[in-house]
N, C-alpha and C positions, 0 to 999 in steps of 0.2 A: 768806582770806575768814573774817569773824566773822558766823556766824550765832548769833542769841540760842538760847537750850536751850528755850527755849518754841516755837519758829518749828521747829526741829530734832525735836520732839516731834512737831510741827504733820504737816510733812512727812513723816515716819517710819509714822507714822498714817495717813495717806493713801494711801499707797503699800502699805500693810498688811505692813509690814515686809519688801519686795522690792524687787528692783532694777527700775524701772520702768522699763527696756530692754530686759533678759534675762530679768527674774520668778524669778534665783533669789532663795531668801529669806535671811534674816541666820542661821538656824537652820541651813543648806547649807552659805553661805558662811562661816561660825566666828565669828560677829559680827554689830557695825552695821556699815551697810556709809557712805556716803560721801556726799555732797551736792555737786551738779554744776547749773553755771548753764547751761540750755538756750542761752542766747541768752553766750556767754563774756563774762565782765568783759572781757577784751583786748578784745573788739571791739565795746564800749560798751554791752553788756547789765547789767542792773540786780538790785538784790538780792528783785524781789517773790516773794512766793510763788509765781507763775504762772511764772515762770521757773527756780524752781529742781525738780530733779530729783533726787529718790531714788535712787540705784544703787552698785552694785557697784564696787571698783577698777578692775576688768579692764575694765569698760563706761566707765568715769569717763578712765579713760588712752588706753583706745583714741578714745574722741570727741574726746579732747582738746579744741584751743580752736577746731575747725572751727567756720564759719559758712560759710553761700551766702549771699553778698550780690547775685548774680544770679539775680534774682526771678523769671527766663522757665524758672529750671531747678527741678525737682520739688525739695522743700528734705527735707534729713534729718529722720528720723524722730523727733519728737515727740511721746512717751507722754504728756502731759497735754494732748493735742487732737486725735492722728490715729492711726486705725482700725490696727491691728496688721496686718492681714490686707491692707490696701492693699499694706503694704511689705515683708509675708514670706510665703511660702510654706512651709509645712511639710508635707516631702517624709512618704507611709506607711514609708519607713524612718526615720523622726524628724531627717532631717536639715533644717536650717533654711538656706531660700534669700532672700537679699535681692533684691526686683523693685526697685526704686527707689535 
């Protein structure tokens, strides 16, 4: 993937310099962290900004190049459109539970 350093800025910016999955920051993580196409090139997702995603390695490897292309099932969690709190529960011992 060739993202331009201006688009890369764009993003980074946005995201406020955190993984916009898990929210750590680049300052936690030891760096920048990584750019991730919400919707995977493999499976015909495109390079706009609305598709790309700020985040971490660990969050960038673990999503891999999943997609639900079966639309009657609740789709993965997408940080530039859908509510946190729909698709996690954060347990009072700080433990983070996935609903969805």
């Amino acid at each position: 993937m060739s993202v331009s350093e201006s688009v890369r800025r764009k993003i980074r910016e946005r995201a406020d310099f955190r993984c916009e999955y898990c929210e750590i920051s680049e300052t936690d993580s030891g760096g920048e962290l990584t750019i991730d196409h919400f919707h995977p090139q493999s499976k015909n997702g495109g390079d706009e900004e609305e598709n790309l995603v700020y985040c971490c390695f660990r969050c960038n490897t673990y999503k891999g190049d999943f997609w639900n292309e079966d639309s009657n099932q609740i789709s993965l969690f997408n940080p530039r459109t859908d509510k946190r709190d729909e698709h996690f529960w954060l347990s009072e011992t700080g433990k983070l539970y996935a609903l969805t």
